[in-house]
C-alpha positions as CSV (number, residue, x, y, z in Angstrom):
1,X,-68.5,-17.3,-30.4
2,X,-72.3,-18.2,-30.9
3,X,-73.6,-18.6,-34.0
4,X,-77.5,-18.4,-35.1
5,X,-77.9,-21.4,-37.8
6,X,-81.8,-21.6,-37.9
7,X,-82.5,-17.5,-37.9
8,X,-85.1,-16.7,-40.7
9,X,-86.1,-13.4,-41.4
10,X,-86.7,-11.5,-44.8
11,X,-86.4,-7.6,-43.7
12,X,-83.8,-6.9,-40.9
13,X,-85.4,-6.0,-37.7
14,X,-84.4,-5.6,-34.0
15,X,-84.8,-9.3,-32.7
16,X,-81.6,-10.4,-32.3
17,X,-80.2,-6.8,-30.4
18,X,-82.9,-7.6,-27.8
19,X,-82.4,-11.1,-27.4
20,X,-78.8,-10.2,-26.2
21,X,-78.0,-8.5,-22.2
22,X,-75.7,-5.3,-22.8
23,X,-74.5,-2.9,-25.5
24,X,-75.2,-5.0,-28.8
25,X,-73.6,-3.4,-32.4
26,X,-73.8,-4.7,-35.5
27,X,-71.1,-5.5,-37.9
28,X,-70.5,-5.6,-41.6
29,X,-67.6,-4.9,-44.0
30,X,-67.5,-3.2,-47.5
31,X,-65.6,-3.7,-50.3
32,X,-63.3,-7.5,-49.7
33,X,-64.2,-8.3,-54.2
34,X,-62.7,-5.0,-55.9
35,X,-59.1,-5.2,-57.8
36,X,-58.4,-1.8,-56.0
37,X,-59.1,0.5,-52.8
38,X,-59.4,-0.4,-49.1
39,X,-61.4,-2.9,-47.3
40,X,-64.1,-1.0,-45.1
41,X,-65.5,-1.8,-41.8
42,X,-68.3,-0.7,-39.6
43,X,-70.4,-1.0,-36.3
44,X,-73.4,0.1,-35.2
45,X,-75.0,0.7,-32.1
46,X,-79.2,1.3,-32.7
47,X,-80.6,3.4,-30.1
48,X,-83.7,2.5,-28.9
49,X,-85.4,6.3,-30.4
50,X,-83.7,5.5,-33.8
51,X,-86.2,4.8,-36.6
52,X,-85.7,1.8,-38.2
53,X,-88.8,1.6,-41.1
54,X,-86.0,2.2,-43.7
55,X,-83.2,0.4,-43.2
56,X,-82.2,-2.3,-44.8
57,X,-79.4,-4.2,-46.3
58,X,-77.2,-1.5,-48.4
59,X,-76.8,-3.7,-51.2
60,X,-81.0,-3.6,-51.6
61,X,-81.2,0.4,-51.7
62,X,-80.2,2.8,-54.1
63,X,-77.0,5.5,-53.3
64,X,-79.5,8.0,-52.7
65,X,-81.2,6.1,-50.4
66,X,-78.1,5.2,-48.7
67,X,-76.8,8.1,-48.7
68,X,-79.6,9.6,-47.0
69,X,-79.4,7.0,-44.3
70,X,-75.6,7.3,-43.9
71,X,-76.3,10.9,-42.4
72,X,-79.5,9.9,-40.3
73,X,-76.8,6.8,-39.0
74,X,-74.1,9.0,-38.1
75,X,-75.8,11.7,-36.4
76,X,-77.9,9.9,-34.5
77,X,-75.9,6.4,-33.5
78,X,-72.7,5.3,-31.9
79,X,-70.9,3.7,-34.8
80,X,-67.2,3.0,-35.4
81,X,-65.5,2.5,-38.7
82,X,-62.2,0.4,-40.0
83,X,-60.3,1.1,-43.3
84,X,-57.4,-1.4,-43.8
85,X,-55.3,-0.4,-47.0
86,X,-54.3,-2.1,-50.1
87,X,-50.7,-2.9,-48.9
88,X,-52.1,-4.7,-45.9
89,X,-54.9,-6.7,-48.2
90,X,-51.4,-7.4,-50.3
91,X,-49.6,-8.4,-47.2
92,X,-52.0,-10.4,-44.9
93,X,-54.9,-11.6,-47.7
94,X,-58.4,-10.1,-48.0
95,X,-60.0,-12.6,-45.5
96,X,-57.6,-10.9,-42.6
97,X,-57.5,-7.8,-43.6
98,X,-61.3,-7.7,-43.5
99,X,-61.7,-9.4,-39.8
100,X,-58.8,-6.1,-39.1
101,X,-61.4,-3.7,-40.1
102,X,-64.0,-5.2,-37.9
103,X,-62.1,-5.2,-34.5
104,X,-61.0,-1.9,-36.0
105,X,-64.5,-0.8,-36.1
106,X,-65.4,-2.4,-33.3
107,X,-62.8,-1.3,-30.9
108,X,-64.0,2.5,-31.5
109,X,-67.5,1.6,-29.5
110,X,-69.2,0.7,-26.4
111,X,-70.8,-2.4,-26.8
112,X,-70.4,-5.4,-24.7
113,X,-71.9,-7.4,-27.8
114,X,-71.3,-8.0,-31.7
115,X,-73.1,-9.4,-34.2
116,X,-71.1,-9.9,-37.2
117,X,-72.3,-10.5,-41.1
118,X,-71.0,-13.7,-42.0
119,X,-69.4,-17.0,-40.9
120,X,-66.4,-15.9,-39.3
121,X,-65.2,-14.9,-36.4
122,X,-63.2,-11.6,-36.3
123,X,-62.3,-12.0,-32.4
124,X,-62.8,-8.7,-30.8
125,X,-61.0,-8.8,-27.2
126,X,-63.3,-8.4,-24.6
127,X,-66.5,-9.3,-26.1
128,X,-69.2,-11.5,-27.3
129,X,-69.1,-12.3,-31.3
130,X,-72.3,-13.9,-33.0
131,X,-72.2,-14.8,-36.2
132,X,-75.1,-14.3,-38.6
133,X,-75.0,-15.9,-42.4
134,X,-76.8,-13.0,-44.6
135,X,-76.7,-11.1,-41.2
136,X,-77.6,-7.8,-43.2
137,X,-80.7,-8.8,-44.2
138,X,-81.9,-10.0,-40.3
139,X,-80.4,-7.8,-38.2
140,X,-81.5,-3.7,-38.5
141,X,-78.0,-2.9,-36.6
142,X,-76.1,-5.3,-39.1
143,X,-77.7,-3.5,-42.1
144,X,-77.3,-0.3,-40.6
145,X,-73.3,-1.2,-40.2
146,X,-73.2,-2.3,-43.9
147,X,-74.6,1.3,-45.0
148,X,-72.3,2.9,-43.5
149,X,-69.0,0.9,-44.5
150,X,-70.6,1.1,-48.2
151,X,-71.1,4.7,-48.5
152,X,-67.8,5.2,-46.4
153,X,-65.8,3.3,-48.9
154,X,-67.4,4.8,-52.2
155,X,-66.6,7.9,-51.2
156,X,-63.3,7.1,-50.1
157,X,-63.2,5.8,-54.2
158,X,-64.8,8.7,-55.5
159,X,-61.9,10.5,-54.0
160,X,-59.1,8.1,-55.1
161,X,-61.1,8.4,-58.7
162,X,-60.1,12.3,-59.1
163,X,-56.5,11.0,-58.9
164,X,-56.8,8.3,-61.9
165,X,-59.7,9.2,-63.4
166,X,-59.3,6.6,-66.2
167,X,-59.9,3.8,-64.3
168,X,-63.9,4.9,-63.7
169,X,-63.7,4.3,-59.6
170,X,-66.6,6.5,-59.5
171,X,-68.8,4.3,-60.9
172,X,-67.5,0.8,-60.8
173,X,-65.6,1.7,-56.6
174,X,-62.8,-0.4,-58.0
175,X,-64.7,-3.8,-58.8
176,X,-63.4,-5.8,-61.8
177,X,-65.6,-4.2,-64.5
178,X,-64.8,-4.8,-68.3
179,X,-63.9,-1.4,-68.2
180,X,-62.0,-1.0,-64.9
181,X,-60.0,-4.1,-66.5
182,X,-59.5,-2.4,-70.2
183,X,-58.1,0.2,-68.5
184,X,-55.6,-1.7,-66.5
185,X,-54.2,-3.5,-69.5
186,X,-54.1,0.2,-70.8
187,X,-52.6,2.2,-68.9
188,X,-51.4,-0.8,-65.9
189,X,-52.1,-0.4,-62.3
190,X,-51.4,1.8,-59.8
191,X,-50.7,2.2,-55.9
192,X,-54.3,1.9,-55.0
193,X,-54.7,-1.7,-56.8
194,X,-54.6,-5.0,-55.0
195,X,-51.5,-7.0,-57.2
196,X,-52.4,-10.1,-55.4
197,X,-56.0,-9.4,-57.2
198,X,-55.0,-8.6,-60.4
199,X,-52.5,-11.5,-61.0
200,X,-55.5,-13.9,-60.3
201,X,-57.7,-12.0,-62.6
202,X,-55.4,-10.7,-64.8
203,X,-52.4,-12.7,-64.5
204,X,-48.7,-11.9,-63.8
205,X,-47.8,-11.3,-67.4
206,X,-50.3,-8.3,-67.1
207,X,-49.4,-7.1,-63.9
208,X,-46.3,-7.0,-63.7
C-alpha cells in the first residue's frame, strides 16, 4: 500500500491515473452512516476518450446531475460494483463490511491498480492499493467510482422504500433523519435496518 499525504487538488482530475504503469480504477463506497440498507461499492476504470469536464465528487452534484452521469459511466467505462447486506454490516461491523464491497467491486475489473477514497486499506489480492484522504475530490476515476456506488445504492433504497414506505427511504436512503427515527420508534424496525446502528442511536430499549 502507498499512500499520497501531500496530494492537493480542488476539482478531481486525471493526475494520479497517469502517474501509475497499468490498468488504474478508482474506488469509493456509498452508504457506511445510514441506520438501514446495504453498504455499496464501486470502481472505475476512465478510458482515455471519456469526457471528464463534469465529473466530480457525487456528494457536490445534484441527483439529476448524477444520475445523468451514472448512465454516461456505465455505458462508456469498465466499472464493478459491491453490495454487502445489512446482516453482514450486523455480523462483521460497517468498517469491514465496507473494505468487502471494495474488493467486491474491484474483483469484477481489469485493473492492475487501485486508488481507493480514504485511509484504509481494503487489500485487493493481486494488486496495487493507494490510498487518497478526500480521494473523490482529486481523482476523476475516484469521483466517477463514488457516482456510481451513490446512485446504485439510492435506487437500491428507492426500491426497498416501496416495501415500507413509512420509513421515507426515498428521500432520506436510510440515514438517521428526525423522521426516518420517528418512524422507527413508531412503527420499530425492520429486516433492512442495521440493529447494531440503531441501539447506538436509539438504544436497546428502543430496538429491541
Amino acid at each position: 500500500m502507498e499512500t499520497f499525504k501531500k496530494y492537493r487538488k480542488l476539482l478531481p482530475t486525471l493526475e494520479l491515473e497517469t502517474s501509475i504503469e497499468g490498468i488504474v480504477a478508482g474506488v469509493d463506497e456509498a452508504g457506511r452512516g445510514p441506520l438501514a440498507g446495504p453498504v455499496v461499492a464501486s470502481a472505475v476504470i476512465i478510458p482515455r476518450h471519456f469526457n471528464i469536464s463534469e465529473i466530480n465528487d457525487s456528494k457536490k452534484l445534484s441527483d439529476s446531475k448524477r444520475r445523468k452521469l451514472f448512465d454516461r459511466i456505465i455505458s462508456e467505462c469498465e466499472y464493478g460494483i459491491g453490495i454487502v447486506s445489512v446482516s453482514d454490516i450486523d455480523s462483521i461491523n460497517i468498517l469491514q463490511a465496507s473494505m468487502l464491497a471494495m474488493r467486491q467491486a474491484a474483483s469484477k475489473i481489469s485493473a492492475t491498480s487501485f486508488l481507493i477514497d480514504g485511509n484504509i486499506d481494503p487489500k485487493i489480492a493481486n494488486a496495487r492499493s493507494y490510498t487518497i484522504v478526500k480521494g473523490d475530490a482529486k481523482s476523476i476515476s475516484i469521483a466517477a467510482a463514488s457516482i456510481v456506488a451513490k446512485v446504485t445504492r439510492d435506487n437500491i433504497m428507492n426500491e426497498l422504500h416501496l416495501e415500507f414506505p413509512h420509513y421515507g427511504w426515498d428521500k432520506n436512503s436510510g440515514y438517521g433523519t428526525k423522521e426516518h427515527r420517528n418512524a422507527i420508534l413508531k412503527y420499530g424496525p425492520c429486516k433492512h435496518h442495521r440493529i447494531s446502528f440503531l441501539r447506538k442511536v436509539l438504544g436497546s430499549d428502543a430496538v429491541g
